[in-house]
Each structure stands twice: as structure tokens, then as C-alpha cells.
Backbone bond lengths (Angstrom), bond angles and torsions (degrees), N, CA, C in turn:
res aa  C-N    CA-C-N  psi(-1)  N-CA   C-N-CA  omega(-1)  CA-C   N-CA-C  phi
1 X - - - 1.470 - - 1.521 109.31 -
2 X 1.256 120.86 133.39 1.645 134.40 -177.57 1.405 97.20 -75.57
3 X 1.389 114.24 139.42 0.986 111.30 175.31 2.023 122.58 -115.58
4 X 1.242 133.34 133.43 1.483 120.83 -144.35 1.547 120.56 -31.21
5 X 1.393 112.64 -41.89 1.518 120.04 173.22 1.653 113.99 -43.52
6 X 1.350 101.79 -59.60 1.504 97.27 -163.09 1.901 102.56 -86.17
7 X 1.246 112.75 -8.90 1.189 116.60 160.18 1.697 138.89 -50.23
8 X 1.546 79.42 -56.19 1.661 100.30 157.04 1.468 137.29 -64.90
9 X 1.688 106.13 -41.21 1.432 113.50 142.46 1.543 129.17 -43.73
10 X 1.191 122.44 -31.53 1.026 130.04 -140.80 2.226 94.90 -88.71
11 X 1.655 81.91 -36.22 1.330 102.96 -156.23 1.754 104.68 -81.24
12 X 1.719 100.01 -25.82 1.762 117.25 179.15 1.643 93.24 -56.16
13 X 1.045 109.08 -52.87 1.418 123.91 -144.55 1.606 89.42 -64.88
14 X 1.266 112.44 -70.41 1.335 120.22 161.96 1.501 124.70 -12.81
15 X 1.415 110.00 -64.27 1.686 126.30 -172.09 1.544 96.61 -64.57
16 X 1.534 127.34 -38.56 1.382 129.86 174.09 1.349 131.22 -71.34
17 X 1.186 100.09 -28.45 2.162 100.85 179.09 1.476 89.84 -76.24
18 X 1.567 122.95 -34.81 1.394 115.30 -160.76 1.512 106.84 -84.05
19 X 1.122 113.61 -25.37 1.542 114.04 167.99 1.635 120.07 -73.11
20 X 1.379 121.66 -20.25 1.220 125.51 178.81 1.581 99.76 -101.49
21 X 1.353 132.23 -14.01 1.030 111.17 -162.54 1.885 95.18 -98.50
22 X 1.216 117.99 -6.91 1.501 128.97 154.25 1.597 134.57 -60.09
23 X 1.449 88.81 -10.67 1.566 83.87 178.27 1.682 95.71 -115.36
24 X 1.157 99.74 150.81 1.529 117.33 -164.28 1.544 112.15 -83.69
25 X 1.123 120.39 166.19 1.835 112.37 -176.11 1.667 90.81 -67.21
26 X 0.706 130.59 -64.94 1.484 114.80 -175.80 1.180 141.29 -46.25
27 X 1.622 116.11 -17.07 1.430 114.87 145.72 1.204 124.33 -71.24
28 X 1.402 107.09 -38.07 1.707 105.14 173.20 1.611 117.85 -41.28
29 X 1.597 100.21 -57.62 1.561 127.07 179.52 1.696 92.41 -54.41
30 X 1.085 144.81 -44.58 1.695 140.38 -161.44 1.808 92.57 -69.75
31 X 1.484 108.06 -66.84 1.279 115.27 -178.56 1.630 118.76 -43.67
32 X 1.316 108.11 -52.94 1.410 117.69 168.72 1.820 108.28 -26.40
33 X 1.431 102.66 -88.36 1.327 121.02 158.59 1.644 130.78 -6.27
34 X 1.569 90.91 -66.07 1.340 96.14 168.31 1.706 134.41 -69.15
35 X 1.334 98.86 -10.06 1.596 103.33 171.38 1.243 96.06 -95.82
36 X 1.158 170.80 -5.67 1.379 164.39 -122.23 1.887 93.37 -137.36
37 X 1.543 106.69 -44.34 1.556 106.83 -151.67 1.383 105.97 -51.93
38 X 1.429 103.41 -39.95 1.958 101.24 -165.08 1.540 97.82 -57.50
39 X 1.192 118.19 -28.14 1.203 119.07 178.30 1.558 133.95 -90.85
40 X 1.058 92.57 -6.33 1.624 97.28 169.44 1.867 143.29 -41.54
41 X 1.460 104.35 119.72 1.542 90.19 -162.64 1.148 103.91 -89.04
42 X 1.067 148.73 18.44 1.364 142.12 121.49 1.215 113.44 1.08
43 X 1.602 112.52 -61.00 1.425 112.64 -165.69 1.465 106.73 -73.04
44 X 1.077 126.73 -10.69 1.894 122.39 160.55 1.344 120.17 -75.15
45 X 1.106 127.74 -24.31 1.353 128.58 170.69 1.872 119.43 -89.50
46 X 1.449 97.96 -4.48 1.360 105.70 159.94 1.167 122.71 -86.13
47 X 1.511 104.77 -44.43 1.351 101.06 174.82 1.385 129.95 -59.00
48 X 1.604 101.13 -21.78 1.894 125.01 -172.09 1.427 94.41 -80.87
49 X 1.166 124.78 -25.17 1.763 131.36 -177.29 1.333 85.32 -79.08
50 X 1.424 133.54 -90.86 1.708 131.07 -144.92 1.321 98.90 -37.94
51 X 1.599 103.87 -51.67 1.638 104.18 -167.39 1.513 112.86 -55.38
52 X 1.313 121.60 -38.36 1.459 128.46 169.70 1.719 124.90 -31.62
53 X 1.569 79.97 -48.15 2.055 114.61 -151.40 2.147 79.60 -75.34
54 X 0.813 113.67 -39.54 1.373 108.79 -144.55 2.061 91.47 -105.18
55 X 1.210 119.06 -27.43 1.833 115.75 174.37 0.446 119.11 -69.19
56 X 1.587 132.32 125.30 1.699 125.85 154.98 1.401 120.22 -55.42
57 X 1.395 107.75 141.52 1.507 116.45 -150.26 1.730 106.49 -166.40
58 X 1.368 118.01 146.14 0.984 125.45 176.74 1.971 125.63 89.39
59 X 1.206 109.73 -178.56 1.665 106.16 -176.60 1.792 107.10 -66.99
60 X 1.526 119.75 -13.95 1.400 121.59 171.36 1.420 96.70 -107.16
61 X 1.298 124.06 47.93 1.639 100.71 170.44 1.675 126.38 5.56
62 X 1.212 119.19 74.73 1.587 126.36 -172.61 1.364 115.11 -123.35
63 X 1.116 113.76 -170.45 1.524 111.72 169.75 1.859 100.43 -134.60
64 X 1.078 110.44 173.34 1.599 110.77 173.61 1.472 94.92 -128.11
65 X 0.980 127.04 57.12 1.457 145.05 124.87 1.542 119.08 -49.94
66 X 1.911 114.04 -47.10 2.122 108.71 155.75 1.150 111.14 -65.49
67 X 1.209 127.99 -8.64 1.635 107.49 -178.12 1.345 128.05 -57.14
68 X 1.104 105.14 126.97 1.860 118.94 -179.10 1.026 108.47 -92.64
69 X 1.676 138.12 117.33 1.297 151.99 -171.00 1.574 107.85 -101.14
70 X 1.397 93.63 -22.90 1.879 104.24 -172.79 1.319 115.80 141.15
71 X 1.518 110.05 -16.07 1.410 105.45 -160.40 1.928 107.71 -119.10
72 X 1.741 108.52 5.04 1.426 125.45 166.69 1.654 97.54 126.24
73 X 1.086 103.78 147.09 2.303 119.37 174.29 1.582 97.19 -26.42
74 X 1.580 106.57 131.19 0.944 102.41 175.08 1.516 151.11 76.96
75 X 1.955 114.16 -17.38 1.252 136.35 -155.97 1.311 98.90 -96.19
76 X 1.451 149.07 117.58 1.424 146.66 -174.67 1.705 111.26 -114.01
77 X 0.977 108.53 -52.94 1.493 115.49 161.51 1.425 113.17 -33.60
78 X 1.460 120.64 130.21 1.704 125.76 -170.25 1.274 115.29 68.03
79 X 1.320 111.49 -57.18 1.782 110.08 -177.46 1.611 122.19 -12.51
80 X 1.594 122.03 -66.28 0.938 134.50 -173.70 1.569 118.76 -48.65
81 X 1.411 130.73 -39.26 1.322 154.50 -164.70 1.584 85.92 -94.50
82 X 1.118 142.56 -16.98 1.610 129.65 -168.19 1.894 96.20 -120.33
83 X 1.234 109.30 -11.87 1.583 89.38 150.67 1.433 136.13 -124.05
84 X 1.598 114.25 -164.04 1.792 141.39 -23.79 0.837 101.57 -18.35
85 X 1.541 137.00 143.24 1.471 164.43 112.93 1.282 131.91 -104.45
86 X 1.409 110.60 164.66 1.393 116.14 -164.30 1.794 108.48 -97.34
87 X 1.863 107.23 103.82 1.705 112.83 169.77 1.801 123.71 -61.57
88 X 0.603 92.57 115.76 1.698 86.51 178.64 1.655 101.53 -85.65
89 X 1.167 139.97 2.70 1.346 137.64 155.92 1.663 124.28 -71.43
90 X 1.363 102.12 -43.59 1.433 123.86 177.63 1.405 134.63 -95.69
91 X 1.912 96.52 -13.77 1.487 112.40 177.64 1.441 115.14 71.70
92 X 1.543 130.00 23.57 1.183 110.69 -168.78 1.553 94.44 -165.03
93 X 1.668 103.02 159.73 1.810 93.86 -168.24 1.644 91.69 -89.40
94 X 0.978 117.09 157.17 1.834 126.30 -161.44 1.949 87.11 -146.82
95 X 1.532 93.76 139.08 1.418 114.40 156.59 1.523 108.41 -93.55
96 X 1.417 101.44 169.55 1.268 113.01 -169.88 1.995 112.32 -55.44
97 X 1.346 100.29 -50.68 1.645 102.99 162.16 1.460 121.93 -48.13
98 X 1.182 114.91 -63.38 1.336 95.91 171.93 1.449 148.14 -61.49
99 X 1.544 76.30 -16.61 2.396 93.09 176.60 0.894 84.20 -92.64
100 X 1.375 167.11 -6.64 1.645 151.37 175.23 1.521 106.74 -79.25
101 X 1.619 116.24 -41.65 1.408 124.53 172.98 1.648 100.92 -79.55
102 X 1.202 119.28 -21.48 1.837 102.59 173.44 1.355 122.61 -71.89
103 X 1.680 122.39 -45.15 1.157 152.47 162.92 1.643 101.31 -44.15
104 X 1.387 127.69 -51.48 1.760 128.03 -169.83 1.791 91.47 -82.55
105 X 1.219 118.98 -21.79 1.620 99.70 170.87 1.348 129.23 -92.76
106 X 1.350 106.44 -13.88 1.622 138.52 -160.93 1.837 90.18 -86.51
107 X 1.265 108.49 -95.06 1.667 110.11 164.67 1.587 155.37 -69.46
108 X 1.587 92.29 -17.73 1.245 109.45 157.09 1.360 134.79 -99.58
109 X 1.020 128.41 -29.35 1.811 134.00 138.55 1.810 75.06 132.70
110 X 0.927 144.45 36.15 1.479 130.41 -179.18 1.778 109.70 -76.13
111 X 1.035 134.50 170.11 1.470 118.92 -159.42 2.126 78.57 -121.83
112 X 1.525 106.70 106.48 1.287 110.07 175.59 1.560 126.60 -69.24
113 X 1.373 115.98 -12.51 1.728 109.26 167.27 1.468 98.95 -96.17
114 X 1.235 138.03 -26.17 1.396 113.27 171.41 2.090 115.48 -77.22
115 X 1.218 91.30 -8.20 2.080 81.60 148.00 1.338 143.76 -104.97
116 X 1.435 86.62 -14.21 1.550 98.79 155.41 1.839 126.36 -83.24
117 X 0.846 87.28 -7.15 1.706 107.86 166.82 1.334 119.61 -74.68
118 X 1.805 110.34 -50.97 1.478 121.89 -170.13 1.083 115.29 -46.49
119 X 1.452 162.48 -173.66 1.291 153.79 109.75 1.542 132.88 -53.41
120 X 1.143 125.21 153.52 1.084 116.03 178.15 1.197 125.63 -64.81
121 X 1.549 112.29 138.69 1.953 104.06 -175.80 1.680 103.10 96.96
122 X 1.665 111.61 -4.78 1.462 84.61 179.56 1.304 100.23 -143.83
123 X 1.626 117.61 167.02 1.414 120.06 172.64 1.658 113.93 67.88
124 X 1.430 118.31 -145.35 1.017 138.76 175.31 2.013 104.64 -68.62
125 X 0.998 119.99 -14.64 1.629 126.59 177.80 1.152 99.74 -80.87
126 X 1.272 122.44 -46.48 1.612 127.36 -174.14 2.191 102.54 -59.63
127 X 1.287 105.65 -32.26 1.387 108.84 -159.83 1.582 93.30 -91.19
128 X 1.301 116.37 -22.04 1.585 114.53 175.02 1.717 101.03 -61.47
129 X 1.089 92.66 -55.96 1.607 99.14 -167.06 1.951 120.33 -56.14
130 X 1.210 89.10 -17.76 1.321 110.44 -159.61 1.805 89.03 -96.43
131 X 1.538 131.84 -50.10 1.324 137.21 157.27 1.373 113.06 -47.33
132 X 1.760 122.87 -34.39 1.519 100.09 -177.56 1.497 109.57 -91.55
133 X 1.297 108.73 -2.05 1.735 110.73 173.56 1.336 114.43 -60.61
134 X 1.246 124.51 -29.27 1.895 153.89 -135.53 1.340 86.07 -98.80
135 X 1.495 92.09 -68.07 1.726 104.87 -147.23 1.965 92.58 -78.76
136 X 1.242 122.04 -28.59 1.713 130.27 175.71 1.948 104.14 -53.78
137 X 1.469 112.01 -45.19 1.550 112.34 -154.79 1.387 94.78 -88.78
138 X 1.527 117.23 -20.70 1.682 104.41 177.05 1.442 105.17 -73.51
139 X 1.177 134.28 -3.23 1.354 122.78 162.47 1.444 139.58 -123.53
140 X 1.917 103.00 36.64 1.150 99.96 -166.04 1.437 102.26 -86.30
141 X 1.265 103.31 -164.23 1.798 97.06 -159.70 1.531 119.74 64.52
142 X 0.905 123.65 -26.58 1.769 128.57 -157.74 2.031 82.31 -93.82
143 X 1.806 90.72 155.20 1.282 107.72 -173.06 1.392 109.53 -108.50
144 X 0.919 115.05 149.96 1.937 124.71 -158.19 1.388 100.77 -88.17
145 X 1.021 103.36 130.70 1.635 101.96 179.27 1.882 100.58 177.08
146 X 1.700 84.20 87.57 1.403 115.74 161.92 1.474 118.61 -59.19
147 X 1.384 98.06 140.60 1.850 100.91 -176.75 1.576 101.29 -87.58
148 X 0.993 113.02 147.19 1.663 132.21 -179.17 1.800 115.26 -127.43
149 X 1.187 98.83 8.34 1.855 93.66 -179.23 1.201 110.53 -86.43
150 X 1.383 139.22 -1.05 1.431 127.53 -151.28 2.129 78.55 -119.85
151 X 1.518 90.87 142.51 1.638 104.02 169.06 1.800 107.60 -25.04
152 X 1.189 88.36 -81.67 1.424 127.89 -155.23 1.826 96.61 -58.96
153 X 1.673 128.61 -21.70 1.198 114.81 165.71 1.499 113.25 -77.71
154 X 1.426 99.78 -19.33 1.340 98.88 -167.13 1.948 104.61 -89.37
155 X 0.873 114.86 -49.49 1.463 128.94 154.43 1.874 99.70 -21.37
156 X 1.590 101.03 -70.23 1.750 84.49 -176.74 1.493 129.21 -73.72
157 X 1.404 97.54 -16.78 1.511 100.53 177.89 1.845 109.50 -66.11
158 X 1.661 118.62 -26.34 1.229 103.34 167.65 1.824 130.75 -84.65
159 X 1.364 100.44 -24.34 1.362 110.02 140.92 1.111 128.83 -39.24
160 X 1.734 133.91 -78.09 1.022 120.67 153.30 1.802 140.67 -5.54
161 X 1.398 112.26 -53.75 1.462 145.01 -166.41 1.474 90.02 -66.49
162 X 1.869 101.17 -55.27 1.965 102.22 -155.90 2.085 92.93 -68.07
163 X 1.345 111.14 -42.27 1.956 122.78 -166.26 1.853 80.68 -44.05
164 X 1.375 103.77 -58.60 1.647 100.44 -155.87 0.998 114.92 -70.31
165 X 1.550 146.15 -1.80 1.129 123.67 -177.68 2.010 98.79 -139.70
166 X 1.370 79.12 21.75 2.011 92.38 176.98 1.543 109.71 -82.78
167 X 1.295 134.09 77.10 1.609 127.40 129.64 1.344 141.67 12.71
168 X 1.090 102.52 93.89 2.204 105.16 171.53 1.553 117.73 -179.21
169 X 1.156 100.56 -137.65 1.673 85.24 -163.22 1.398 119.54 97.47
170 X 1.666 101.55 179.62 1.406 131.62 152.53 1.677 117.70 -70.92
171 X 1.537 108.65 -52.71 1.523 103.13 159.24 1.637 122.80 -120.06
172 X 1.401 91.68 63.69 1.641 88.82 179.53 0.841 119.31 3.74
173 X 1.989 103.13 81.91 1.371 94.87 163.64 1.575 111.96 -124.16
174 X 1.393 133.95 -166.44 1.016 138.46 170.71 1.828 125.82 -142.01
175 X 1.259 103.77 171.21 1.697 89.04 171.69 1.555 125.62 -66.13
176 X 1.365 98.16 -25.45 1.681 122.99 170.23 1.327 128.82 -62.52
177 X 1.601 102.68 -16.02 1.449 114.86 -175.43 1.718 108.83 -92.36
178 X 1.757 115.84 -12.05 1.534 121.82 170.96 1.119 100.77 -108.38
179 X 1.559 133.41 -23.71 1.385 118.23 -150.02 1.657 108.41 -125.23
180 X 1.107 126.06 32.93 1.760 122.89 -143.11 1.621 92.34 -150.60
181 X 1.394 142.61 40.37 1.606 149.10 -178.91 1.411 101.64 162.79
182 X 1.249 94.80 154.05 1.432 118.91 -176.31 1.241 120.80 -76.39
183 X 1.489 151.94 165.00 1.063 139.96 163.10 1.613 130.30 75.66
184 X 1.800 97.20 -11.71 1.891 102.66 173.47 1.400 106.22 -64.89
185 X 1.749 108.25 168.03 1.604 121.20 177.44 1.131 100.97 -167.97
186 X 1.410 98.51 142.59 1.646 105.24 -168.84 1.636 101.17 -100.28
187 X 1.513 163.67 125.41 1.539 154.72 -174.00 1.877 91.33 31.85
188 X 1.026 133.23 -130.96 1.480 118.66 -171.21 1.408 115.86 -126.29
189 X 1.713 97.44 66.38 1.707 116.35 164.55 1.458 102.01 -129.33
190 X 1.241 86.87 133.68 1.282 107.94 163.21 2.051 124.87 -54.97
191 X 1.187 114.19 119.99 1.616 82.98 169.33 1.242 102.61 -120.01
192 X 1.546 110.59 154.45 1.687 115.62 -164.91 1.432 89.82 -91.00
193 X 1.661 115.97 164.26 0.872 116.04 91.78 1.426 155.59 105.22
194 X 1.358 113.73 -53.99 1.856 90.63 -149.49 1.784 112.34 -123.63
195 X 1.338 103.30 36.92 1.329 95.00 146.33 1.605 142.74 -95.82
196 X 2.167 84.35 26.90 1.337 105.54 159.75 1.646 91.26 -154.92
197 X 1.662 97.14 -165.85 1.646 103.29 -174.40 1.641 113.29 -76.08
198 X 0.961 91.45 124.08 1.541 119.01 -156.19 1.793 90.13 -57.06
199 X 1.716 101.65 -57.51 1.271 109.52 -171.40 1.375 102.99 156.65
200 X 1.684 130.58 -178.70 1.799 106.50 143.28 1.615 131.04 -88.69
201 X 1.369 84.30 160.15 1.420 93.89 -177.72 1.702 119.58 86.65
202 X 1.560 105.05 -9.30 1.314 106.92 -167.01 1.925 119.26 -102.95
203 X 0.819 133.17 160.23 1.262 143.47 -163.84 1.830 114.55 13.28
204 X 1.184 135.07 -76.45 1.413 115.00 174.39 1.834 122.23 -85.77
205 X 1.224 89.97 4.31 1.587 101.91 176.96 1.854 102.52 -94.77
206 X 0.981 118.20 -17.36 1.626 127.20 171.50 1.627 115.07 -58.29
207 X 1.367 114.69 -46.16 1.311 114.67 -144.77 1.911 97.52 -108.50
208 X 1.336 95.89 177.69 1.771 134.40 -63.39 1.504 105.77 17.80
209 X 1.626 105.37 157.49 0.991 106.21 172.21 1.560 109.91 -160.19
210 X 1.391 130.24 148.64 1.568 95.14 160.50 1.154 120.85 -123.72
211 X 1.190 104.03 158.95 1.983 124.10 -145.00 2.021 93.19 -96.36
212 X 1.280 113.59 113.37 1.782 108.02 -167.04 1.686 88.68 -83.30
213 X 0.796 124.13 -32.45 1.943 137.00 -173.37 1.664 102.17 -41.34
214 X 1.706 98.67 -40.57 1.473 105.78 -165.85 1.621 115.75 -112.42
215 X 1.410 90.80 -32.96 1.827 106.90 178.83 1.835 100.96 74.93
216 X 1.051 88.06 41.38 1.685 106.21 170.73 1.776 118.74 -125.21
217 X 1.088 114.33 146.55 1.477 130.53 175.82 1.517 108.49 -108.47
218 X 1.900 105.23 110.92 1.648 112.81 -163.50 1.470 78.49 -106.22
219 X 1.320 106.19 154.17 1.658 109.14 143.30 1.581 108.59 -117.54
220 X 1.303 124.07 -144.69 1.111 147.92 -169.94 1.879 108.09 -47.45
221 X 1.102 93.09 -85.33 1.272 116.10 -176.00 1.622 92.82 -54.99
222 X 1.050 133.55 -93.13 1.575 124.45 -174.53 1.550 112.48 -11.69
223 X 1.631 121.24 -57.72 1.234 130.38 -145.82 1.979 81.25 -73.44
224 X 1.241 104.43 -51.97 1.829 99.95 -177.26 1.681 117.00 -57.80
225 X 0.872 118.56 -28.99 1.337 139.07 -171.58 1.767 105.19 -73.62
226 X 0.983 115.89 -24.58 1.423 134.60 -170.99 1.596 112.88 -117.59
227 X 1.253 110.24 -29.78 1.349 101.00 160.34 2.125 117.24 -93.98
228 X 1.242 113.08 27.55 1.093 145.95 -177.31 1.162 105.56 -102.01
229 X 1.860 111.68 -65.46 1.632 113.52 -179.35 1.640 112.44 -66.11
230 X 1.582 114.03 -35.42 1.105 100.83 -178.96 1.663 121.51 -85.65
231 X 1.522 128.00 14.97 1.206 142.20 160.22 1.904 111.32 -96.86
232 X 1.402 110.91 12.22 1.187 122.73 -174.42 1.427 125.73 39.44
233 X 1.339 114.65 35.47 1.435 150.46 164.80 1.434 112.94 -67.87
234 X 1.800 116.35 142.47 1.702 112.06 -170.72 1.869 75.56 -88.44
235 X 1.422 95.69 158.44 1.648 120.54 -154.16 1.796 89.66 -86.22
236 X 1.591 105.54 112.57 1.518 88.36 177.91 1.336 111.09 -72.49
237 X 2.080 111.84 178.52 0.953 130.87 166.27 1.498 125.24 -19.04
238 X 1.044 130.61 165.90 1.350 127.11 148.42 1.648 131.00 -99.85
239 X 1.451 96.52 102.01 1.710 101.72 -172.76 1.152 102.37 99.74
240 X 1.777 120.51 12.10 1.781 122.21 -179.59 1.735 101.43 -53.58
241 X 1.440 101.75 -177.82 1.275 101.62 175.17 1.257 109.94 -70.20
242 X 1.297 105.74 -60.26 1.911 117.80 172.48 1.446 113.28 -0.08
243 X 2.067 93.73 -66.18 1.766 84.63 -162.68 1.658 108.83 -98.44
244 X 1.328 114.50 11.31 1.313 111.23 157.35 1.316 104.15 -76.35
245 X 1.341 137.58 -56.87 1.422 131.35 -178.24 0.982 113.61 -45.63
246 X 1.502 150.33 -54.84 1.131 160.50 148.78 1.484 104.33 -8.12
247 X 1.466 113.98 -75.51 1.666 112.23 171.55 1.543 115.35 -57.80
248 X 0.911 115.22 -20.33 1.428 100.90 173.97 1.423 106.39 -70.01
249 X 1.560 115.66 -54.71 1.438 105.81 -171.29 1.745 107.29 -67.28
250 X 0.913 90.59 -60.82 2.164 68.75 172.96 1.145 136.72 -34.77
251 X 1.444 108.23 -51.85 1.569 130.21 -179.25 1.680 94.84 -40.57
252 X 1.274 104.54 -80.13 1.826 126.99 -175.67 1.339 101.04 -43.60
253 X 1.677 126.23 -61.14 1.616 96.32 161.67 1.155 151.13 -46.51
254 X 1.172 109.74 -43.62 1.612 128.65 174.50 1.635 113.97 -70.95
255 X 1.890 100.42 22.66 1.446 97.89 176.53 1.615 118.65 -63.94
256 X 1.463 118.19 143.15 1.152 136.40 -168.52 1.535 131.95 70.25
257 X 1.689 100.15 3.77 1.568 108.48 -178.34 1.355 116.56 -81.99
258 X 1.421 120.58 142.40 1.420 120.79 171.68 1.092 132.00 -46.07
259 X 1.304 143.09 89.93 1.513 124.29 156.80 1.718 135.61 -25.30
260 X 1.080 97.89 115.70 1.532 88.04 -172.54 1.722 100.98 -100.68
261 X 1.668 128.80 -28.55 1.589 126.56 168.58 1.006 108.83 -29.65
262 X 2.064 85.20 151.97 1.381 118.40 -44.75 1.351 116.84 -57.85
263 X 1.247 96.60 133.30 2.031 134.32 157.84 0.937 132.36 -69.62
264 X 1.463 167.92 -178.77 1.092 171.52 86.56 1.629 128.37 -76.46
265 X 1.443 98.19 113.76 1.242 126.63 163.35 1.273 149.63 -120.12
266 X 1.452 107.82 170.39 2.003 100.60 -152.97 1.407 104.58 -61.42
């Protein structure tokens, strides 16, 4: 016979598996997250970005302090939330990675196909990544809202549309096949989403980001590049059209969503 003490225990214990067993892996995963942020090393690779943005560096000893992101020489604040956009210097709509490598060849004399060459994580790629962290946190909070008036944004945004929901492979798959209904999950992630607004903070409003699984800092291009390998896809270009189109169509969906970059993830 139980006696009231251990009865009552019996019943705590009870009220608690059932209260934890109510919250879904994805709150767990939110909470996770949220103890991590104060700590996030993100904020070292920002700081390794400002310091970047502001040293003279390269075969023109310069700084990219003129760099034009979209928003005038030099202006970092907003930028991030207003691209892919369309350069009228370069003729072509550019994500933030790739105008960061146009800008280091443009004023700093850096030789731009040998960084698009590098791999990720190393060299001058490592310092891109480390610049879009910089130029990402001056606009977090700020709401995304890509320009669409120019041909050629609008041109990639349907590009974009055809990459994401284009079929092949080993298992015909596509970006459309994780990201295109509500309610999918890959082992216990959530996937949004985003052939509308995801929400804030969620899928192209995330990134840069850094990945704790790996103890690496992805941005843009990495995060596409990887959902490439895991569709068993040859790994596009860096800054190809593909995965600029790609950001365009997200970007433009995810109109008015919060930026939360840089993020941290599992």
C-alpha cells in the first residue's frame, strides 16, 4: 500500500513527464538555442568582419569602407535585408557574398576567381564569411524587403522559382521536396516553409549562421551548397546564378520578416 508521501510524489512525477512530454522537439530545440545566444560565436566573426571592413588590405592596400552594398559607399546598416539586388556597376543582381568578393577586387586589388575558387573555411573565403557576419548583424532586427523593379531582379526571382522546384538526381529530389508544405521535419527539425513567408527569424532570415554540430560559421552560399550535397547534387558555383536566384526567391518571400543574423544553429 502507497503511502500519501510517496503518492504525491508519485503523481509530481507524473504531472512532469506529461508536461515535458507536450512540448514538441522543437521547443526543446527553440529553448536549446535560446541559452546558447548570449553566447554565440557569431559575435567573433563579427568582430573579425568589422575589423576586415575597416583594414587596409590587399595588392591596393585599401579598406572597403567605399563599398556599396546597395544602400551608397560605405553604408552597412539595412544593406543586408535589401539583398540580392540589382548592381548597375557589374550588370548583374549579386548577393551579399558575392558583392563582398566584387568590392575586395574592385578596391582592394584581391584577384576575385581565385576566391571563388578557395573552399569554404579557408583563406580569403574564410574572411568573406567573416565580412558577411559584420555586414548581416548591422541589420538585424530590420525587415527584408528586396527590391523587385529592375528587369533582371525580376528575371531572377523567376529563375529562382524554376532552381526550387526543379527535380533530378539520384532521388529526384528538389528544394521543394523539404521546403514547399507545412508541418515537414527532417530527424527533429523542423523545415519551414518558404514558398511563402516563412515567418521571422526563419529560414532565409536565419543566415549567416553558426552551425554548433560543426563549430563552423556558414553563410548564404555554404548553407545552399549543402543543401545541394544533401539532394546529391554536383555542389554549384560560388555566387553561380542558381544560388543567387535561389536568394532572390526567398529573400522576396520572406518579405517583411525579421532578420534574426547571425543565428545559431545545431
Amino acid at each position: 500500500m502507497k503511502t500519501p508521501h510517496v503518492a504525491f510524489a508519485i503523481a509530481l512525477a507524473l504531472a512532469g513527464a506529461t508536461a515535458y512530454a507536450q512540448k514538441s522537439a522543437s521547443d526543446h530545440i527553440a529553448e536549446y538555442r535560446k541559452m546558447l545566444e548570449d553566447g554565440n560565436p557569431a559575435d567573433l566573426f563579427e568582430a573579425k568582419g568589422e575589423d576586415l571592413w575597416k583594414t587596409r588590405r590587399g595588392p591596393k592596400n585599401a579598406t572597403l569602407e567605399a563599398c556599396d552594398l546597395g544602400k551608397g559607399p560605405g553604408v552597412v546598416k539595412g544593406a543586408f535585408v535589401e539583398l540580392p539586388r540589382y548592381f548597375a556597376d557589374t550588370g548583374k543582381v549579386q548577393d551579399l557574398e558575392s558583392r563582398l568578393v566584387t568590392c575586395m577586387a574592385a578596391l582592394q586589388g584581391f584577384n576575385a576567381d581565385e576566391i571563388i575558387k578557395t573552399p569554404f573555411g579557408r583563406g580569403e573565403q574564410n574572411n568573406v564569411t567573416a565580412l558577411a557576419t559584420y555586414v548581416a548583424a548591422a541589420s538585424r532586427g530590420g525587415r527584408f524587403n528586396l527590391p523587385q523593379n529592375h528587369a533582371e531582379e525580376k528575371r531572377m526571382y523567376e529563375i529562382g522559382k524554376r532552381v526550387f522546384f526543379y527535380r533530378a538526381g539520384p532521388y529526384d529530389f528538389s528544394c521543394a521536396a523539404c521546403h514547399s508544405e507545412e508541418g515537414k521535419r527532417i530527424r527533429m527539425q523542423d523545415l519551414p516553409n518558404l514558398t511563402r513567408n516563412p515567418g521571422d527569424g526563419i529560414g532565409f532570415a536565419a543566415w549567416p549562421a553558426y552551425r554548433v554540430s560543426n563549430g563552423q560559421m556558414w553563410g548564404m552560399q555554404l548553407r545552399l551548397n549543402d543543401c545541394y550535397r544533401q539532394q546529391r547534387f554536383p555542389y554549384p558555383g560560388f555566387g553561380s546564378e542558381a544560388t543567387i536566384a535561389l536568394g532572390v526567391y526567398m529573400g522576396v518571400n520572406a518579405k517583411g520578416a525579421e532578420s534574426i543574423a547571425p543565428a545559431i544553429k545545431r
